[in-house]
C-alpha positions as CSV (number, residue, x, y, z in Angstrom):
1,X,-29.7,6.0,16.1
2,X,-29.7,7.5,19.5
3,X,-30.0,10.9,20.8
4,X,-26.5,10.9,22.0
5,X,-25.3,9.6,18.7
6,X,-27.0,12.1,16.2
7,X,-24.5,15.2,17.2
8,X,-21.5,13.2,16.3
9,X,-23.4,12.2,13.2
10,X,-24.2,15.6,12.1
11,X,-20.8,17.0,12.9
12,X,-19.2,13.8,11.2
13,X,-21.2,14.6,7.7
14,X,-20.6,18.1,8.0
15,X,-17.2,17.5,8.5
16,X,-17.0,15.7,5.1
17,X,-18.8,18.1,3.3
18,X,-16.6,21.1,4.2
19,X,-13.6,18.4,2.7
20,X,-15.3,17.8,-0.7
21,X,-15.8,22.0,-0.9
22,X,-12.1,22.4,-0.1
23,X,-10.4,20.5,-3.1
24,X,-7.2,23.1,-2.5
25,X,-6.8,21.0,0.6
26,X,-8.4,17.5,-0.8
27,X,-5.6,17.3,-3.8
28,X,-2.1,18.0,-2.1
29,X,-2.7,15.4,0.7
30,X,-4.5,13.0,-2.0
31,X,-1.7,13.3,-4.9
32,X,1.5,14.0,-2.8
33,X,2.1,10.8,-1.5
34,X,1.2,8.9,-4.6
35,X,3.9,10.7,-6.5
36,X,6.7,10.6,-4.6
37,X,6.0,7.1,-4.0
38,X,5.6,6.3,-7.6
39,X,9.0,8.8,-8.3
40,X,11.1,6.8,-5.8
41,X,9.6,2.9,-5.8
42,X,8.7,2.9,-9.8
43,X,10.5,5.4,-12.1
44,X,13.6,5.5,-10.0
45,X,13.2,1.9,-8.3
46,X,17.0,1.5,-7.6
47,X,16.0,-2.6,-6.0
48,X,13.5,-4.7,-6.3
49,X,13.5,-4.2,-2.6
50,X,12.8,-0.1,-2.9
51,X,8.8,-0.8,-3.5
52,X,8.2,-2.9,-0.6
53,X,10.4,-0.8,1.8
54,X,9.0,2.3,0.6
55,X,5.4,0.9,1.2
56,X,6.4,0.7,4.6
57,X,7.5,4.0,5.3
58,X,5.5,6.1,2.4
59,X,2.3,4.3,3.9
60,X,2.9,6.5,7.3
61,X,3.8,9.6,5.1
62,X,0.3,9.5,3.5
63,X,-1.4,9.5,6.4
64,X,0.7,12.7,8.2
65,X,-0.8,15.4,5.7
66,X,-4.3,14.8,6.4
67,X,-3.7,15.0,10.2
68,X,-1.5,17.4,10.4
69,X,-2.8,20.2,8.2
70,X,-6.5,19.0,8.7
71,X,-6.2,19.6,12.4
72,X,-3.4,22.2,12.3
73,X,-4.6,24.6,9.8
74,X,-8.3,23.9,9.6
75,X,-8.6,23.9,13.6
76,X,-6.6,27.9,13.3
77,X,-8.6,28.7,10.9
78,X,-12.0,27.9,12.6
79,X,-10.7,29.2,16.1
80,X,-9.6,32.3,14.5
81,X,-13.5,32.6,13.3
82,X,-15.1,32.6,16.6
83,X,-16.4,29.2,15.3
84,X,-15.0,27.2,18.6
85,X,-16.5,29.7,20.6
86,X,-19.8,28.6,18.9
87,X,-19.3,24.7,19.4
88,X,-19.1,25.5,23.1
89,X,-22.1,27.4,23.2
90,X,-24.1,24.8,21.6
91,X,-25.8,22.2,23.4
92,X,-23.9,19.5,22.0
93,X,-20.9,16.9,23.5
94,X,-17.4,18.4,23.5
95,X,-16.1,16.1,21.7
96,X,-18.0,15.6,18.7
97,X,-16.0,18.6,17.0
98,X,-12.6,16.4,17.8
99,X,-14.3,13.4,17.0
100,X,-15.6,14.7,13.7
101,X,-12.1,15.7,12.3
102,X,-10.6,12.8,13.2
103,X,-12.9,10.7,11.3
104,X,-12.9,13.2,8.3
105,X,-8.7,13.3,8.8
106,X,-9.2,8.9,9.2
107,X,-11.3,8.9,5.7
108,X,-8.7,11.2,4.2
109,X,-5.9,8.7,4.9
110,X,-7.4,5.7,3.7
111,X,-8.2,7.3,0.4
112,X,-4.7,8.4,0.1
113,X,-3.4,4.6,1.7
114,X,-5.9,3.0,-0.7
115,X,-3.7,5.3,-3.9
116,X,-0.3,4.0,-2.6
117,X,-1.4,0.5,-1.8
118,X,-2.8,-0.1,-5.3
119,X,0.1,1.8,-7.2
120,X,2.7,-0.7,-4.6
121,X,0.6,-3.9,-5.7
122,X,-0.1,-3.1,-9.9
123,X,1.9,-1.1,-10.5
124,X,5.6,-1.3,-8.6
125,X,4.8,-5.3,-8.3
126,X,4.9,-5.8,-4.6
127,X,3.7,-8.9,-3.6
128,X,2.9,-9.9,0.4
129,X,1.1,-12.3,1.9
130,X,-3.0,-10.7,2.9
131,X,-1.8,-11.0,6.9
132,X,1.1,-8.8,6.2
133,X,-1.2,-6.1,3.7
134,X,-3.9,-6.2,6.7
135,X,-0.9,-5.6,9.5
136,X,0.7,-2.7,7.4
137,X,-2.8,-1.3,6.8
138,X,-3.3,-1.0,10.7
139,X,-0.7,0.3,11.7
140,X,-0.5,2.9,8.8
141,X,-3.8,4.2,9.8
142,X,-3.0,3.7,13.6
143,X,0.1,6.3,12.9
144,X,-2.5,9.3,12.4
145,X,-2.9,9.4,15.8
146,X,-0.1,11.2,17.3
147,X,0.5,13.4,13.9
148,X,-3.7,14.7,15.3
149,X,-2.4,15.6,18.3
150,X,0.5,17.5,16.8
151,X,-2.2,19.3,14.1
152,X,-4.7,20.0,17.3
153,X,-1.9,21.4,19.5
154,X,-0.9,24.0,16.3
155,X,-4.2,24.8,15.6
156,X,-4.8,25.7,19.2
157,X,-2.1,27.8,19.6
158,X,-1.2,29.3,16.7
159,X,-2.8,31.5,14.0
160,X,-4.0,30.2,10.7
161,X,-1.0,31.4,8.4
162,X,1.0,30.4,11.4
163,X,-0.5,27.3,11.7
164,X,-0.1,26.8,8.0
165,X,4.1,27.4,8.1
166,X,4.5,24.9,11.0
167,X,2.7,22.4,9.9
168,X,4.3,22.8,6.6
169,X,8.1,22.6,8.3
170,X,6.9,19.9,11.1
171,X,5.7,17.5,7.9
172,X,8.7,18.3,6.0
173,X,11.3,17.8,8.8
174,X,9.3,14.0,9.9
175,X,9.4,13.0,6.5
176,X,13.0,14.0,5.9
177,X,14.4,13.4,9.6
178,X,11.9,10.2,10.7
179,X,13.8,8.4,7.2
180,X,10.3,8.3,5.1
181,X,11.8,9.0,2.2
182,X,15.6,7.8,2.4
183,X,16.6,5.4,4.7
184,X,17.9,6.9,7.9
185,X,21.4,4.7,7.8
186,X,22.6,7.1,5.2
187,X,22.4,9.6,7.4
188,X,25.4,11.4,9.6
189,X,25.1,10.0,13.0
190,X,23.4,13.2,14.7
191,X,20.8,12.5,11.8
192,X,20.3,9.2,12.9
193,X,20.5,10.5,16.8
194,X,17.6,12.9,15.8
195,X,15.3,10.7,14.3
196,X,14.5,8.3,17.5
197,X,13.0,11.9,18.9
198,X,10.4,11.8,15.9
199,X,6.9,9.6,16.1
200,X,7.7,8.8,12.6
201,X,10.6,7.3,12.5
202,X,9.4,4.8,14.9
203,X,5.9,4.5,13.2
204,X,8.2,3.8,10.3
205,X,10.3,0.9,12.1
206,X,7.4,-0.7,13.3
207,X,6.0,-1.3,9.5
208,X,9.2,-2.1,7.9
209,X,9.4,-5.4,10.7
210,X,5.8,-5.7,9.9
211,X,6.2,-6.0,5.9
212,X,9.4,-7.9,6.4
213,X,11.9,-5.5,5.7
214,X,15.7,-6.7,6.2
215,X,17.8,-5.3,9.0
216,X,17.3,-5.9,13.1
217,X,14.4,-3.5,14.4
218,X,13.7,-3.7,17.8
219,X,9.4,-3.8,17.5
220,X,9.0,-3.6,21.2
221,X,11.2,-0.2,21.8
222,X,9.8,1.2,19.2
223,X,6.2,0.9,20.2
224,X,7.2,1.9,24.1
225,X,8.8,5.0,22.7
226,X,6.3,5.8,20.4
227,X,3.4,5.3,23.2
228,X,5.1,7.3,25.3
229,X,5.5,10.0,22.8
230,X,2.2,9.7,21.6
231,X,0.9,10.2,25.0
232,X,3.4,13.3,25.7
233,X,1.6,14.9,22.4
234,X,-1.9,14.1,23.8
235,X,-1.2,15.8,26.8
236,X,0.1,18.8,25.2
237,X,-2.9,18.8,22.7
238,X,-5.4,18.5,26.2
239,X,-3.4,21.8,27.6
240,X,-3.6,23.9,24.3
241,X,-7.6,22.9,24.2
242,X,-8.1,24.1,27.8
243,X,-6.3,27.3,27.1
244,X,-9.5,28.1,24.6
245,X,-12.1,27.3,27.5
């Protein structure tokens, strides 16, 4: 390994090990998901289209919690410690400590993925074809990214108990809102009308068409919005690190 890689390295594995010592964090993002998606596609399955749809859309609510409240509250918490203060002072790159959550927040979603994929396949009897699994698996872990820069721009500007509330309202409101849990056609039209401002709602649209899900989605708006969105949340999150340097 070289020189330049061993910081990222380090800060990587110490990442982890500060998850494994926080189970208080570990078990709500782990469990959450695989509950309400066992609730909704197996003990109240309404369709024998309600697994596979849910997949779809429960698949981008796992991977929200780890990046929002992994970034969000843990980044608070640690700037509120003088420990970012520290990581500049050290004589390491910038952008190990970003890098090192993200891989941590990454891990942390595939584990919970890996729970809903394997209670979707054995469980709730949803059967696709390995292209479509591999697509949906993609783009699930794909739709951390602008949920990071939403967690990094609350940690950077907030405290850690505020942190903690917002992230708690913001995951609420783009599970709810963004139609992750109940399709967003049963909503009142200024419902509907707010969901195409959310990432997740559109992260959501872009798996349904992946997994074959019925009803028109337009793949290619979706994604433009969604990159534009993304990029809007990247630029915020860039600001709100500056403002600590």
């Amino acid at each position: 390994m070289s020189r330049t890689a061993n910081p990222y390295a380090a800060e990587i594995g110490a990442e982890l090990k500060k998850l494994v010592r926080a189970p208080e964090f570990i078990a709500p993002t782990l469990v959450l998901p695989v509950v309400f998606y066992t609730m909704f596609a197996v003990v109240l399955p309404g369709s024998n289209q309600n697994a596979p749809y849910l997949l779809a859309t429960f698949g981008v609510f796992a991977v929200m919690g780890p990046a929002l409240f992994g970034f969000g509250a843990g980044v608070a918490a640690e700037r509120e410690r003088g420990w970012l203060k520290l990581k500049r002072a050290a004589p390491a790159p910038a952008f190990s400590y970003i890098a090192a959550k993200t891989a941590a927040t990454l891990l942390m979603a595939l584990i919970s993925l890996s729970f809903v994929y394997m209670i979707a396949g054995f469980v709730a009897g949803v059967e696709l074809e390995r292209a479509v699994w591999a697509s949906l698996l993609a783009i699930h872990v794909m739709a951390a990214l602008p949920f990071v820069f939403v967690g990094l721009t609350l940690g950077f500007l907030l405290g850690t108990n505020g942190a903690v509330a917002a992230a708690n309202l913001i995951f609420l409101a783009l599970s709810l809102l963004g139609g992750l849990w109940i399709p967003i056609i049963i909503f009142p039209q200024v419902m509907q009308s707010i969901a195409w401002a959310l990432p997740s709602f559109h992260i959501a649209e872009i798996a349904l068409a992946a997994s074959g899900a019925a009803g028109e989605r337009p793949v290619l708006l979706h994604a433009f919005v969604l990159a534009a969105m993304t990029a809007g949340l990247a630029l915020a999150a860039t600001l709100a690190w500056l403002r600590q340097r």
